[in-house]
C-alpha positions as CSV (number, residue, x, y, z in Angstrom):
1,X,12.1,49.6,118.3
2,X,9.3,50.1,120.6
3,X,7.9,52.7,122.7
4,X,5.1,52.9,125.3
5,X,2.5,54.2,122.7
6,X,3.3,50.8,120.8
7,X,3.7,48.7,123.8
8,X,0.2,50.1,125.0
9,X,-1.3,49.4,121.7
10,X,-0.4,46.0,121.3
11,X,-2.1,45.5,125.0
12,X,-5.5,47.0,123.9
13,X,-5.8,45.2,120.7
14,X,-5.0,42.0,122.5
15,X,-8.3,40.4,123.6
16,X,-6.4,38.2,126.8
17,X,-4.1,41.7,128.1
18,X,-6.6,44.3,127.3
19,X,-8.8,41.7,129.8
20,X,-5.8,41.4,132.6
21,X,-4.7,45.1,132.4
22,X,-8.4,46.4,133.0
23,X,-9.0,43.6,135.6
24,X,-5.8,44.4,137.6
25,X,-6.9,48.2,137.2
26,X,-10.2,47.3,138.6
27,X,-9.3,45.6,141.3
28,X,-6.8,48.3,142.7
29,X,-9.1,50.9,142.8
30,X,-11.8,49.0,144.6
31,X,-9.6,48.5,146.5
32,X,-9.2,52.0,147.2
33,X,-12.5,52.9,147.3
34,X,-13.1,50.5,150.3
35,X,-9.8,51.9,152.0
36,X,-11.1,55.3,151.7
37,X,-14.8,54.1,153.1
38,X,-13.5,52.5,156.4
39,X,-11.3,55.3,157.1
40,X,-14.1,57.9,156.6
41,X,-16.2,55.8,159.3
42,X,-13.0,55.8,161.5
43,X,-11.5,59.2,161.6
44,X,-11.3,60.6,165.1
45,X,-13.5,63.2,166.5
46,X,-10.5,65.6,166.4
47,X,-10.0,64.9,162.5
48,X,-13.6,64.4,161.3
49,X,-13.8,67.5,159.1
50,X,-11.6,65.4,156.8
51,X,-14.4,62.8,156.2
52,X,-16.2,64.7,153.2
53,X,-13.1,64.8,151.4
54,X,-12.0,61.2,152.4
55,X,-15.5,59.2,151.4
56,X,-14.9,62.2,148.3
57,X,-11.7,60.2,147.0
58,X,-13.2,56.6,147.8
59,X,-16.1,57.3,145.7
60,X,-13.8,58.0,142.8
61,X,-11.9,55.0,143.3
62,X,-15.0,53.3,143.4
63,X,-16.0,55.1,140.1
64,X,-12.6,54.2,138.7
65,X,-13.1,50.8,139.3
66,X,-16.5,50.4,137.9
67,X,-14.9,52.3,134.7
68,X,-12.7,49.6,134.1
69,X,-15.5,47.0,134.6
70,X,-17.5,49.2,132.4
71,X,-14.7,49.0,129.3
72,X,-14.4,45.0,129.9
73,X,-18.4,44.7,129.5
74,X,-18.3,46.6,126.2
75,X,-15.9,43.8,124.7
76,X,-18.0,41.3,126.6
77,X,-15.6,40.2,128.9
78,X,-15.6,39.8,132.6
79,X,-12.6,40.1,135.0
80,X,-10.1,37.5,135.6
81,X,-8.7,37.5,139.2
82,X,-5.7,39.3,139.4
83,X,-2.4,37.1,139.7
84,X,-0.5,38.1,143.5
85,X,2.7,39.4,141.8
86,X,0.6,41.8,139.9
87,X,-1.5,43.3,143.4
88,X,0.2,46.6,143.9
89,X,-2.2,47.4,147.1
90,X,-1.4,44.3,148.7
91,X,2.2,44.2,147.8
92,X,2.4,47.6,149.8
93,X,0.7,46.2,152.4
94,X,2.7,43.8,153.0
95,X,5.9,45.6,153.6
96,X,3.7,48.0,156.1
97,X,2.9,50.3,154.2
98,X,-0.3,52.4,154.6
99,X,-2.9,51.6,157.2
100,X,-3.4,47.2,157.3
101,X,-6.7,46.2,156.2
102,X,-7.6,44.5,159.6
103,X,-6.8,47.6,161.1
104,X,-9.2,49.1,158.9
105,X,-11.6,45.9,159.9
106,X,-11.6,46.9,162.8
107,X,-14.5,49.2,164.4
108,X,-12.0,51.2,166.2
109,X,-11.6,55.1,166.0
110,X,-8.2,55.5,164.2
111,X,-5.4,57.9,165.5
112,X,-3.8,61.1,164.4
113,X,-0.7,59.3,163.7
114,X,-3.1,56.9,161.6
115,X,-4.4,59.4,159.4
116,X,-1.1,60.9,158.8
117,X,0.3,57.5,157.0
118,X,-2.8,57.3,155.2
119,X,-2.3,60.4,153.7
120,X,1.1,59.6,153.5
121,X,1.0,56.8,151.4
122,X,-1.7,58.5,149.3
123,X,0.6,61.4,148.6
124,X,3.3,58.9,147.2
125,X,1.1,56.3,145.7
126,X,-0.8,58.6,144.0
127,X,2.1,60.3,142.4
128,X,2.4,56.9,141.1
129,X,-1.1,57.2,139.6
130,X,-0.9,60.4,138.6
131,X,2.3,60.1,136.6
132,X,1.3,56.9,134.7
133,X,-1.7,59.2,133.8
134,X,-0.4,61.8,132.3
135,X,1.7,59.7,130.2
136,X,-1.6,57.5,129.2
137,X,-3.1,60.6,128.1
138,X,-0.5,62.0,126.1
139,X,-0.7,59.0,124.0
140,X,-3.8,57.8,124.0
141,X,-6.0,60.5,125.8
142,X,-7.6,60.7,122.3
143,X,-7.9,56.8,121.4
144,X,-11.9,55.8,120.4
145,X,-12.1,52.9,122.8
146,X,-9.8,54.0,126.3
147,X,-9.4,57.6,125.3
148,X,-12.6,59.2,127.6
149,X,-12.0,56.8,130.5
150,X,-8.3,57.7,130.7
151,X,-9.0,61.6,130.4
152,X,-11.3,61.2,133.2
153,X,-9.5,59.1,135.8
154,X,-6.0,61.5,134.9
155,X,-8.6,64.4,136.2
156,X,-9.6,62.9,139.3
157,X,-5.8,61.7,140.1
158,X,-4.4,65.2,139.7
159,X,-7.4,66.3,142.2
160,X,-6.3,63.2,144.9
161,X,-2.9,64.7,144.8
162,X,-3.6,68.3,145.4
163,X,-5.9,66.9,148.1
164,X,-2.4,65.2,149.5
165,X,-0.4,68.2,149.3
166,X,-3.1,70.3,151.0
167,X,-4.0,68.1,153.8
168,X,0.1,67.1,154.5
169,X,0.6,70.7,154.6
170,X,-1.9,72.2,156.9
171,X,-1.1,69.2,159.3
172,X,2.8,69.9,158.9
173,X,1.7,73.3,160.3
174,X,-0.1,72.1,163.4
175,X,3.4,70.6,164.3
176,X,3.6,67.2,162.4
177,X,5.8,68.0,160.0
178,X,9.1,65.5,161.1
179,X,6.2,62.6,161.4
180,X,5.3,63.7,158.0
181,X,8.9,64.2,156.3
182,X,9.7,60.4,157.7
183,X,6.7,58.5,156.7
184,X,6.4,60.1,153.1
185,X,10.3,58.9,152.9
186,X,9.8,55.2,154.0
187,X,6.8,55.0,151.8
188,X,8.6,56.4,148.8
189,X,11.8,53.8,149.2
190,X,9.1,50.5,149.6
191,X,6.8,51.8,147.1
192,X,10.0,52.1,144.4
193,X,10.7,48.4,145.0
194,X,6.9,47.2,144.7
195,X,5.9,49.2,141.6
196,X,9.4,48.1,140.0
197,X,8.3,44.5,141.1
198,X,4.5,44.6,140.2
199,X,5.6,46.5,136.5
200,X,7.9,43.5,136.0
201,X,5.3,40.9,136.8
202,X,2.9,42.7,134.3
203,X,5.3,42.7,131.7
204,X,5.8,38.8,132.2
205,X,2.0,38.4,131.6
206,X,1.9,40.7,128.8
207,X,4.6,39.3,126.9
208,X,3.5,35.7,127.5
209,X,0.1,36.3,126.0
210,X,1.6,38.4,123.0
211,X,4.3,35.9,122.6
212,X,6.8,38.5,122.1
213,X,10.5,37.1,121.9
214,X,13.1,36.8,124.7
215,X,15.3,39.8,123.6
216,X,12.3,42.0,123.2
217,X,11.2,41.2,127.1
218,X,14.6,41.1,128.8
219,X,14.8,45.1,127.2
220,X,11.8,46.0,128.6
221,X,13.1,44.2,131.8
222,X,16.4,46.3,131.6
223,X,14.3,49.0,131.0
224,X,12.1,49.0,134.1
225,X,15.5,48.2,136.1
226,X,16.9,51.3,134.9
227,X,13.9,53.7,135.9
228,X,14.3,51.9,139.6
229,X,17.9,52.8,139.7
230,X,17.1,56.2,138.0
231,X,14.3,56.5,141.0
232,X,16.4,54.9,143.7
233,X,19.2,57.9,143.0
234,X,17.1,60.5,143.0
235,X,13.6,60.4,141.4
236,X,11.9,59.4,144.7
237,X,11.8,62.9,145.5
238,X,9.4,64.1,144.0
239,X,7.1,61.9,145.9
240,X,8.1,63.5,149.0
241,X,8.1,67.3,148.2
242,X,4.9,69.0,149.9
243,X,3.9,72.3,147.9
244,X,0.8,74.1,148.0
245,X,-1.3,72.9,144.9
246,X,-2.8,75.2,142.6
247,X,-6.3,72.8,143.1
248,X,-7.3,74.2,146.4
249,X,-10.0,71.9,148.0
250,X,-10.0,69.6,145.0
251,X,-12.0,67.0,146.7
252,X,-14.6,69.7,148.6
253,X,-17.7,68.3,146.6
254,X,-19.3,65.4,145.4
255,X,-18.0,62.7,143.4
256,X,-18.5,63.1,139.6
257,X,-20.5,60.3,137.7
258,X,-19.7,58.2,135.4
259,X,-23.3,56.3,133.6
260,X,-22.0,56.0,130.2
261,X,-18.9,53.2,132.0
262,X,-21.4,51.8,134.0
């Protein structure tokens, strides 16, 4: 049998999927981090008391990012570019999710309605983050190598969330709330499909590089099919829910460091 402490393992101690899983890591939340710039510099005039806590949450997925760059560099290694199947930003992007990067290219003040599916799709996506977290942390919040870098990052995802909920909530106040109810639910059904694509995909990799056997991969495969029919019934909803967080103003101040990743 295996379990996600095992499969987790077997990636780490794996010189070529320790490498991929940090590079696709790092690449998603520089991503990020240069969403959350532009849309700092392009928040309305009506909206820009938000900018603090927007540059706020790119600088940690900036800091995120160089975490994971930091963790290749102390194996010696150096990123690998990130197969397409395996891009979970872009993937979303390309079924319209979120605000499109040449929108974001584009010097041009965004809307009310823009900054509501940003924080839309931040409130679901996320979830996403913060979920595979706290289960990263339960097993291997303690490990020597990945243990710090994990603790940290969970931290700053549980803040990005309560930043969500907050910010969805006092705008659902000011009379958005049926904008709000309908974008957090087509972002929650597209996102399903993409992360149950992208975790596929991964899997592939993985089990490529670790040469694992056909029966052990088409489990894992039925596996990750049965959490997207589990989420597709029901599960989605708790990416949609809007409840005031017990972090109030989680992203007020500035971005915590990171030197010893760096």
């Amino acid at each position: 049998m295996f379990s996600a402490r095992s499969l987790f393992e077997e990636i780490v101690d794996n010189d070529d999927t320790y490498r991929l899983f940090c590079s696709i890591a790092a690449s998603g939340e520089a991503q990020g981090g240069w969403e959350n710039g532009r849309i700092a510099a392009l928040l309305p005039a009506s909206m820009r008391d938000l900018a603090p806590k927007v540059t706020r949450h790119g600088a940690d997925e900036d800091k995120h990012g160089r975490i994971f760059l930091g963790l290749l560099r102390k194996r010696g290694m150096t990123p690998v570019e990130v197969p397409e199947e395996t891009d979970y930003t872009m993937l979303l992007e390309r079924r319209g999710i979120g605000l499109a990067h040449d929108r974001l290219r584009r010097d041009e003040p965004l809307g009310e309605l823009d900054v509501i599916t940003y924080l839309a799709h931040s409130r679901v996506t996320e979830q996403r983050a913060a979920d595979q977290m706290e289960m990263l942390t339960k097993y291997f919040g303690d490990h020597p190598e990945v243990g710090k870098a994990i603790r940290m990052i969970s931290h700053d995802e549980e803040n990005h969330l309560a930043y969500c909920h907050e910010e969805l909530l006092r705008l659902a106040r000011a009379g958005h709330g049926r904008t709000i109810q309908r974008t957090l639910h087509e972002c929650a059904h597209a996102e399903l499909t993409v992360y149950r694509d992208v975790s596929l995909a991964v899997m592939d990799h993985m089990g490529r590089f670790l040469g694992w056997p056909k029966a052990k991969s088409a489990a894992l495969a039925a596996g990750i099919g049965a959490m997207y029919g589990y989420e597709r019934l029901g599960g989605w909803r708790r990416m949609v829910t809007l409840r005031m967080p017990e972090r109030r103003n989680a992203l007020g101040g500035p971005a915590g460091s990171a030197p010893e990743f760096a």
